[in-house]
C-alpha positions in Angstrom: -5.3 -1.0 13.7 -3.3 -3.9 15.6 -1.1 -5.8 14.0 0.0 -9.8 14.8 1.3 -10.8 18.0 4.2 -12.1 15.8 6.0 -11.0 12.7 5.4 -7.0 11.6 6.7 -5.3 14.5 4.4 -3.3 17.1 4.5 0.0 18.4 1.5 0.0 20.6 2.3 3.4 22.0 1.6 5.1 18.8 -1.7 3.6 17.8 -4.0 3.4 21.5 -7.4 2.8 20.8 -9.0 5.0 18.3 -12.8 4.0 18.8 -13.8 7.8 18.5 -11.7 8.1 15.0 -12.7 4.9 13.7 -17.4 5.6 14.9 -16.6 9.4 13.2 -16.2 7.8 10.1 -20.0 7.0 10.1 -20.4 10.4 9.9 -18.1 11.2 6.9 -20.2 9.8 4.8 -24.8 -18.3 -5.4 -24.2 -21.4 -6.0 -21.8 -24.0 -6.2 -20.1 -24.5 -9.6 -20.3 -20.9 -10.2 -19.1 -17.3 -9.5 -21.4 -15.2 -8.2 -20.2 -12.1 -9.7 -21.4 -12.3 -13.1 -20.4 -8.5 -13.6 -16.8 -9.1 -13.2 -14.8 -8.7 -15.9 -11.7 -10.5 -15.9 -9.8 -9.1 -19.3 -10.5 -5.8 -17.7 -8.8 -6.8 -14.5 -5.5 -8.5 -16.3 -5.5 -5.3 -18.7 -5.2 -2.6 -15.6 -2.9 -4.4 -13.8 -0.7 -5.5 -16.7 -0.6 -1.6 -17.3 -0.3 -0.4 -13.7 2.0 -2.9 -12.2 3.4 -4.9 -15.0 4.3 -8.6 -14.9 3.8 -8.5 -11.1 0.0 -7.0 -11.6 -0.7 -10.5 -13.7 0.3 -12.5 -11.0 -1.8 -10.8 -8.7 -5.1 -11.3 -11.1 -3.8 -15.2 -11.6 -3.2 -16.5 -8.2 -6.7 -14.8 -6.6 -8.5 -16.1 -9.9 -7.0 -19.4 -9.0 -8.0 -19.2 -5.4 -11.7 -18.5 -6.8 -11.6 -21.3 -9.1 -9.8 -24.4 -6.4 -12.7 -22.8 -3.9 -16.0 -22.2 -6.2 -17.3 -25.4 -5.7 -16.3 -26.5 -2.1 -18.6 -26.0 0.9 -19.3 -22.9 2.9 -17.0 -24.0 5.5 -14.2 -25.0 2.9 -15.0 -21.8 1.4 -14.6 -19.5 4.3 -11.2 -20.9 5.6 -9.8 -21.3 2.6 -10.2 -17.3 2.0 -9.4 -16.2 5.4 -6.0 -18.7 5.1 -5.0 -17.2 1.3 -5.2 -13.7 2.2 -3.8 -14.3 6.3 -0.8 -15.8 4.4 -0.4 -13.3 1.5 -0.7 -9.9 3.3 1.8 -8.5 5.6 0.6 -6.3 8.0 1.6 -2.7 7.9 0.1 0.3 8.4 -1.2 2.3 5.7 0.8 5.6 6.4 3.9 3.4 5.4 2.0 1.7 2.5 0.1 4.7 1.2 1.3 7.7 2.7 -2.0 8.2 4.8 -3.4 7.5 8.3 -6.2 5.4 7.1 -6.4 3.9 3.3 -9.1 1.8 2.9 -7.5 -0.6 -0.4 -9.5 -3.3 -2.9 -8.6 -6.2 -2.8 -6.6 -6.1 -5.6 -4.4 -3.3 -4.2 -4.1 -5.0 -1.4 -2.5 -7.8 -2.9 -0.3 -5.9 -5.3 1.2 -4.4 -2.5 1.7 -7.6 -0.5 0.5 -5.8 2.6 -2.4 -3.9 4.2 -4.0 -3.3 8.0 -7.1 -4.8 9.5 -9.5 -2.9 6.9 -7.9 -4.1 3.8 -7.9 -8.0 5.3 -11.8 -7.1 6.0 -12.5 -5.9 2.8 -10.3 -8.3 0.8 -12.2 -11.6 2.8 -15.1 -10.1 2.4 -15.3 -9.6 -1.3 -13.8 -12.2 -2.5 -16.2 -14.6 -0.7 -19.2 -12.5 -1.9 -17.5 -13.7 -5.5 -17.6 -17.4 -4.5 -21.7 -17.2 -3.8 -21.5 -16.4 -0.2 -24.5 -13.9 0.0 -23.9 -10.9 0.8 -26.1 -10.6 3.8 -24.5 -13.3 5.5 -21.2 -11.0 5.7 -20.7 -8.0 7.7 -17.7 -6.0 8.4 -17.6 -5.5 12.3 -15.3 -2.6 14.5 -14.8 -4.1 17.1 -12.7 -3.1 21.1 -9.8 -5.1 20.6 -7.3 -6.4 23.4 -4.3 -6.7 22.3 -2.7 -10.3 24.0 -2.8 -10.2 27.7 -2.4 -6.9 28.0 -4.7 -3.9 28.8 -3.8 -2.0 25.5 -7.3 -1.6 24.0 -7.2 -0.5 19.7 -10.0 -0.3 17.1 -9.8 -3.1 15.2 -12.2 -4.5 12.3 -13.0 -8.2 11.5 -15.4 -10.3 9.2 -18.1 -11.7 10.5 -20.2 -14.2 8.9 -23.7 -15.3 9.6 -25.5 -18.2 9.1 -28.7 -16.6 9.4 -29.0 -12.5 11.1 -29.6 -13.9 14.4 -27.0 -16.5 14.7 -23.9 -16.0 16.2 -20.9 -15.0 13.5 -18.3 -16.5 13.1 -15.0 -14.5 12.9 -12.3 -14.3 10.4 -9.2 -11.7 11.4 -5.9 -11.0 10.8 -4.9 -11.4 14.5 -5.9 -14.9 15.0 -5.3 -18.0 12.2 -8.8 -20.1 12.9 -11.9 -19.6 12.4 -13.9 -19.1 15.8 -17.6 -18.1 16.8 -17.7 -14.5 18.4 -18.4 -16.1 21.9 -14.9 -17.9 21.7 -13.3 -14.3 21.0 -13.5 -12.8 24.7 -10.5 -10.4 23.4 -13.2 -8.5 20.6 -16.1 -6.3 21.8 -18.1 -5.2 18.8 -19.2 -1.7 18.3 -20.5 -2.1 15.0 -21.1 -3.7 11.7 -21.7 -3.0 8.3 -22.2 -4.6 4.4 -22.9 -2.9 0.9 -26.4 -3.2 2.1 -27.3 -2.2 5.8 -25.3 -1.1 9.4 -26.2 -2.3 12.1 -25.5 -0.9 15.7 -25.8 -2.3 19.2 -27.0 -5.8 17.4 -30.1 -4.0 15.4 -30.2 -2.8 11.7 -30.2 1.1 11.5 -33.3 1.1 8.9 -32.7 4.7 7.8 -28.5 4.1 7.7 -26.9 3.7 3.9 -23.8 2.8 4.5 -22.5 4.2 1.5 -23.5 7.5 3.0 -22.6 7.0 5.7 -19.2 5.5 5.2 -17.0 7.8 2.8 -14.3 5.4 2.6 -16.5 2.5 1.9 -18.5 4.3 -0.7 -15.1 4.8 -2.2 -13.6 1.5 -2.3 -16.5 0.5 -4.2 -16.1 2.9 -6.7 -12.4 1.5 -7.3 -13.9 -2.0 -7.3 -15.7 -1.0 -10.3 -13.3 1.0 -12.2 -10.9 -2.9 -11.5 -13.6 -5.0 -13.1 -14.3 -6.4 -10.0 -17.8 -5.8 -9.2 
C-alpha cells in the first residue's frame, strides 16, 4: 500500500497497483461522556502488554487510553480529527514484510502502536476502532479500497482509507494516511473506491451485498477481530 509523499521512503516500482490481490481477499474468507465499548477490559489490556512488551507495552495502553478519555466527550467532528491526527502522528509508515515478516499483516490497533509503525490497513483499522470506542456507530464507519494515485504521477496502488458517514447515503468523509485533513470523497479526485466494508456489511459499487458477511468473506478481518478480543479490546 502507498506510503507518504514525504518521510518513509518509496519504492514505487516494487509495489504497482495490486487491485486484483487486494478484491481476492474477499474471497479468502454512544454517547458523549462515555465509552462505547462497555466490553473492553482495560486491566486485561495493561496486563498483556506489560507481559509482552514490557514497560513500553504500558505506554502504549496509557497514551491511547488517554486519547479516548481528552476525546470522549468532544463532538463528532472534534472526535474524528483528533483520531485521524493521533494515529497520522504516531505510526510510521512501513510495510509489513519489514514490520512482520509478511506481504500483507493486517495488525490491532494495539500492535500497531507497539510497533510504532504500520501500512494503510493498520492506519484503517486503528481509526476505525478506536472511534467505534468513542460512540461513533459503527455503521457510520466503513473501511474503503480504494485506486489510488500516487502525487502527480500515473503510478496507480491499492490503497485503503476510512470513510465516515453521516448517514448511508451521504457522502464520506475521508481520513488516510496519505493526506493530514479531513476531506469529503468529492475533494479526493486522487481515490477511486472499489469497495467498502465494517464488522457488519460490504458494500460494492455503492450498494450493500445483503448476502456478504464480511467476516467470511474477509480472512484477515475475521482475524484481527479475533486478536481484538484476546487484547481486551472489544
Amino acid at each position: 500500500m502507498p506510503a507518504p509523499p514525504q518521510g518513509a521512503s518509496f519504492n514505487p516500482s516494487r509495489r504497482r497497483f495490486l487491485l486484483g490481490a487486494a478484491v481476492a481477499t474477499l474471497a479468502l474468507g454512544g454517547g458523549h461522556g462515555e465509552l462505547a465499548n462497555a466490553a473492553m477490559d482495560v486491566e486485561q489490556m495493561r496486563s498483556l502488554m506489560l507481559e509482552r512488551h514490557g514497560h513500553d507495552g504500558v505506554l502504549v495502553i496509557e497514551a491511547w487510553l488517554g486519547l479516548l478519555r481528552d476525546l470522549q466527550d468532544r463532538s463528532t467532528t472534534e472526535r474524528l480529527n483528533g483520531v485521524n491526527d493521533f494515529f497520522n502522528h504516531r505510526i510510521r509508515w512501513i510495510e509489513d514484510i519489514q514490520i512482520w515478516g509478511k506481504e500483507d499483516f493486517w495488525a490491532t490497533p494495539l500492535e500497531t502502536l507497539i510497533k510504532g509503525a504500520g501500512d494503510c490497513e493498520d492506519y484503517a483499522i486503528a481509526k476505525y476502532q478506536t472511534l467505534k470506542t468513542l460512540g461513533i456507530p459503527g455503521r457510520r464507519l466503513r473501511m474503503i479500497y480504494v485506486r489510488a494515485r500516487i502525487g502527480r504521477s500515473d503510478i496507480i496502488q491499492a490503497h485503503m482509507v476510512l470513510g465516515y458517514y453521516e448517514s448511508p447515503t451521504d457522502e464520506p468523509l475521508v481520513l488516510d494516511n496519505l493526506l493530514p485533513d479531513i476531506l469529503p470523497a468529492s475533494q479526493r479526485s486522487d481515490l477511486t473506491p472499489v469497495f467498502s466494508f465494517n464488522s457488519d456489511g460490504l458494500w460494492t459499487g455503492g450498494a450493500q451485498d445483503s448476502l456478504a458477511d464480511p467476516t467470511r468473506r474477509l480472512s484477515r478481518w475475521r482475524n484481527v477481530l479475533q486478536r481484538m478480543t484476546a487484547e481486551g479490546v472489544l
